[in-house]
N, C-alpha and C positions, 0 to 999 in steps of 0.2 A: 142606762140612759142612752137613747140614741142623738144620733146629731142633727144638728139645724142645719146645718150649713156645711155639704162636705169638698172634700178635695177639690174633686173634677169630675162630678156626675153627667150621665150621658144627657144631651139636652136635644131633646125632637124638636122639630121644625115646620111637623105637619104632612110636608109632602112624602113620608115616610108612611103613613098609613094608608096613600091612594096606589104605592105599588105593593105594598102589602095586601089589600083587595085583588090586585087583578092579579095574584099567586092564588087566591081562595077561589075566587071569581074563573078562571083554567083550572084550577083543581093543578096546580103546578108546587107540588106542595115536596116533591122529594129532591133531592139533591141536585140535581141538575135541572134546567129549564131558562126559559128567556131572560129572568131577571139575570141570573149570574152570568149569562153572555154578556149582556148589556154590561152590568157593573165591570167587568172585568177589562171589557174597549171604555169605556169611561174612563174607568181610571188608567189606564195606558194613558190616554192620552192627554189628561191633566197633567203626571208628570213626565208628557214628552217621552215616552218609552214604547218599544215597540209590539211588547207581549205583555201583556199577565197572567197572570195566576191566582184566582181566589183557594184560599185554604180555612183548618179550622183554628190557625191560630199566627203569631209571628214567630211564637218559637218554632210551630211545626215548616215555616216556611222557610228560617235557618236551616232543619234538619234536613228539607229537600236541597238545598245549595252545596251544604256540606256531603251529603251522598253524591252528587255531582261531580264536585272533585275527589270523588273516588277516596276519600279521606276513611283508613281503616287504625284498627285497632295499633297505639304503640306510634300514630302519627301526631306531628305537630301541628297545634294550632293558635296562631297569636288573637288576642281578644281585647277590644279595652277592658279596662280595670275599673272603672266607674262606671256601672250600669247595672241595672237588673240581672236578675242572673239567666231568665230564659235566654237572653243574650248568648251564653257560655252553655248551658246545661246538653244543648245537641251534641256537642263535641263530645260529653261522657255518651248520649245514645250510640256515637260510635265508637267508644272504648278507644278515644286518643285522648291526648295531651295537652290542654288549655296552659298558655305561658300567658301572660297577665302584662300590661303596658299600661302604665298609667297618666297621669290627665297632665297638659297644658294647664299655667297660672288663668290665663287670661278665659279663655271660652270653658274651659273642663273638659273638653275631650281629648282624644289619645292625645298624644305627646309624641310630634314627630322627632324629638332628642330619644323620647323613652324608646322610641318605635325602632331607630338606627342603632341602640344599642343594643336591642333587641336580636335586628339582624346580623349586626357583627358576631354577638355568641353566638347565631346560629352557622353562622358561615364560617367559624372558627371549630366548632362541636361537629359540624356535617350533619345539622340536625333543620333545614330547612324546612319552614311551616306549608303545608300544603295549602292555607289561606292565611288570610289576615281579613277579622272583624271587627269592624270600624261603626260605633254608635254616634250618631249625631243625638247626643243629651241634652233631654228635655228639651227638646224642640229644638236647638240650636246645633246648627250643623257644624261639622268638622273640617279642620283646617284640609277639604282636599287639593290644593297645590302643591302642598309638600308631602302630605300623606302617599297624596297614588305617585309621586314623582317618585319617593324609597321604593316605593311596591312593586313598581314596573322596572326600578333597577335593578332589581333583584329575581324579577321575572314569577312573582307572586300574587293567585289572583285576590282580588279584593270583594266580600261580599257588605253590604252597605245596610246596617240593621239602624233603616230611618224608621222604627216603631213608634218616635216619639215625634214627629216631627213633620209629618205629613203638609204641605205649604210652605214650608221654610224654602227657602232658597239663595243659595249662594252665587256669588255672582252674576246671577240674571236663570241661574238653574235650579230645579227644585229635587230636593233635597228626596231621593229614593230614583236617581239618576244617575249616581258616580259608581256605583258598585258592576264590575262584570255581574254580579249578580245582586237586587237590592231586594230588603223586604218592608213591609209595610205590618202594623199591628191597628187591628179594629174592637181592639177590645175596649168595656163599658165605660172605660176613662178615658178615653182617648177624643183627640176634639171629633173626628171621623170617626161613629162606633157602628158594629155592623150587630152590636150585643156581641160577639164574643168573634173573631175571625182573624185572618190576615192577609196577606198577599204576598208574591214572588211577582218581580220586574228586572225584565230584561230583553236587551235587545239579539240576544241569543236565542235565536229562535229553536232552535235544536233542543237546549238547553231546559225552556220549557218546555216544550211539548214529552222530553223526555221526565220532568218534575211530574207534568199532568199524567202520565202513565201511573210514576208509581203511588201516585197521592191519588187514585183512584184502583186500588189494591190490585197493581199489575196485572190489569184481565188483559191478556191476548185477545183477540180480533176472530173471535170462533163465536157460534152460535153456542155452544155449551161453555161452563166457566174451565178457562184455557190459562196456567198459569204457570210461565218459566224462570220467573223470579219474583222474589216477594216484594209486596208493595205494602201501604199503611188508607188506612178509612182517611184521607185529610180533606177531603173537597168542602168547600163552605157549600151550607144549603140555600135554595133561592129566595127563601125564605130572608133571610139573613142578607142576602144580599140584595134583594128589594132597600132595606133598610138602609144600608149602603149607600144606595141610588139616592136616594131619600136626601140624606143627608151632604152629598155630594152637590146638591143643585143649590144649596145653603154655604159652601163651606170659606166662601169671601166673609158673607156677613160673621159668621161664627171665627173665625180667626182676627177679625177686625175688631171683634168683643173681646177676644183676649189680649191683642197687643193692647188695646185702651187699658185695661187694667192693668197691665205690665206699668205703663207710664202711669196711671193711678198712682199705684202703690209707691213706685220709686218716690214721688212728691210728696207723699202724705209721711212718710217715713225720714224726712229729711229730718229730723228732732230728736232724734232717739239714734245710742249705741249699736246700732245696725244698720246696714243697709240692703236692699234688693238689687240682687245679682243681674249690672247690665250685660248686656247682648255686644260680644264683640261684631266688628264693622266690617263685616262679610256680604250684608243684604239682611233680607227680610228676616225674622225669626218669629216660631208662631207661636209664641208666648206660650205652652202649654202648662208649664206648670213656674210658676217664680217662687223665687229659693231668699231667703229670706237668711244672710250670711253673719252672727251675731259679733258684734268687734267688741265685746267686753266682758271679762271674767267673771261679772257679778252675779251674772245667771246664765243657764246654758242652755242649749237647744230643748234640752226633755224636760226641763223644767218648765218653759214653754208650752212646749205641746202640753203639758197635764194640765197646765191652768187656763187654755183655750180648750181642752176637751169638755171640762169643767165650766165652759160657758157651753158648750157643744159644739163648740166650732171643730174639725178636723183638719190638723195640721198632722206631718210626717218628716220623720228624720229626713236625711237625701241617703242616695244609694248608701248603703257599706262596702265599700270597696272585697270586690270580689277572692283577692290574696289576703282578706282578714278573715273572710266567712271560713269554720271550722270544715266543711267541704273541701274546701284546698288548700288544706295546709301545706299541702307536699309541693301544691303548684309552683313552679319560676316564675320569678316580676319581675318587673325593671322598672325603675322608678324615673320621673323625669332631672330631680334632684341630685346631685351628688351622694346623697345621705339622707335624703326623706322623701315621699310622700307627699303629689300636690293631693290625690286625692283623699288621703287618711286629714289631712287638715281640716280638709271641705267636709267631709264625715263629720268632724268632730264641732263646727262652728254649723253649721248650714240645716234647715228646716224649708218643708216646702208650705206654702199655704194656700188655702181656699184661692182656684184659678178659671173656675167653670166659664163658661160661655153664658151660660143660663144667670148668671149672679144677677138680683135688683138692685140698684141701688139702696137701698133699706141692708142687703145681706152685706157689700161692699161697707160701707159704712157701721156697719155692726163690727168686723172681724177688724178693720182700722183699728176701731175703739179699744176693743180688749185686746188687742195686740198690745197696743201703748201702752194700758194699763199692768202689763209683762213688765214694762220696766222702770214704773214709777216706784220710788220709794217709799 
């Protein structure tokens, strides 16, 4: 049985198909060409940055940041603890060390407690991380005042994995700005989809042009293929980034669709043993996906999800905390608690639900209903 109503499907807007023509229309159909110039100064400059980089993914656009800082086998690397795991996964592409920081009560991201004690074992061990990756979850961005304030005490740079969160902005900044180096994700859930892609942002100019080498499989500057270190297939195609464009010239109205539901929901939910996780008071936050946090023992999140699958609604657990996942068992964490776990909590209580931009009222109104009937007796 498939679903009616899911997560956070990609939703067109139209002017996505008129720069996809004029790729077909040039016959600009392989990897490079005008569309991906274009997307690429576009999106610099929506968030305020002074380079980018399209790629074929956000994790691959981690993996460029982290070869950057020259980050090798048997190095450290701090990561939040609540997130996806492409987030983490480049730090094993280079056979180092992911040590694990986990969430603040209030927003869920790092935990600038977790973060400082983080640094003191390292400055106590000699084991200083060569970055620290900083996820702004689910759209909403991270405490960076005190975040980069540890990071630059310590003289550690920060890459900024705003994959989730494209529009958010903090203090009057958007969010895939605060990072020495930030990345952006376009994959097919994401409010900005490019169907599958990512991006690198920075105002390090060096920095990228040195990412754009290897993420077009370090060819040397010779007429014959000239190659003195290895590079990786990453460059997004313009194809894909036509789409990008597309959906770029829309992305006011489509963020303004999902904070409306954000506030939706919170109000329709005031009745019921749970509530809809608000947006700490930082600025904007672009609703991507609302987490549905359940305050009573009598049923639990997956029981949930089964009985809206079963209307076909698609809801999903929230992250698993990356020092639970069987992959890193071995890893170090640090927890923001004394003795627990803000994010093993939020694991255990939280669901995310149906957050599209595309949603009708008819689908809105549907997913309210059988949600509440989750908790009636």
């Amino acid at each position: 049985m498939g679903f009616k109503i899911f997560l956070s499907p990609p939703n067109m807007c139209g002017k996505e198909l008129e720069y996809v023509k004029e790729c077909f229309d040039t016959n600009w159909i392989a990897p490079y060409g005008p569309q991906l110039d274009a997307f690429e100064k576009e999106m610099a400059s929506y968030i305020s940055v002074d380079k980018a980089l399209a790629v074929t993914s956000g994790t691959a656009a981690i993996h460029l940041a982290l070869r950057w800082y020259d980050v090798k086998p048997g190095d450290i690397v701090f990561c939040s603890d609540f997130t996806f795991i492409g987030s983490c996964t480049p730090i094993l592409y280079q056979n180092a060390l992911p040590v694990f920081i986990d969430s603040e009560p209030d927003s869920w991201n790092m935990s600038p407690v977790a973060l400082e004690k983080a640094f003191e074992w390292a400055r106590a061990e000699n084991k200083m991380p060569k970055a620290v990756i900083i996820v702004d979850l689910y759209g909403e961005s991270a405490d960076w005042d005190s975040l980069l304030t540890i990071c630059r005490k310590y003289g550690v740079p920060v890459i900024e994995d705003a994959a989730e969160s494209v529009g958010t902005v903090f203090k009057g900044k958007k969010c895939g700005s605060f990072g020495d180096i930030s990345i952006l994700s376009f994959n097919g859930n994401k409010i900005l989809t490019t169907s599958g892609g990512g991006m690198v942002l920075s105002n390090n100019l060096q920095a990228i042009e040195k990412m754009r080498f290897w993420a077009t499989q370090a060819r040397e500057a010779a007429v014959h293929y000239e190659h003195k270190e290895y590079g990786y297939n990453y460059r997004m195609s313009n194809i894909c980034a036509a789409i990008g464009r597309g959906q770029l010239t829309y992305i006011e109205e489509k963020l303004n669709k999902r904070i409306g539901l954000h506030e939706r929901y919170i109000k329709e939910f005031e009745d019921i043993p749970a509530h809809i996780k608000t947006h700490a008071d930082r600025g904007r936050t672009n609703s991507w996906l609302n987490l549905l946090y359940v305050d009573t023992d009598d049923i639990t999140p997956m029981e949930i999800i089964t009985r809206m699958q079963n209307a076909r609604i698609e809801t999903r657990p929230a992250w698993k905390p990356m020092h639970m996942q069987p992959l890193f068992a071995d890893a170090l964490s640090f927890s923001h608690h004394e003795d627990s776990f803000t994010d093993e909590e939020v694991f255990s209580r939280a669901l995310c639900l149906p957050s599209g931009d595309g949603m009708s009222e008819e689908d809105i109104a549907f997913v309210v209903e059988e949600l509440k009937k989750c908790f009636r007796k």
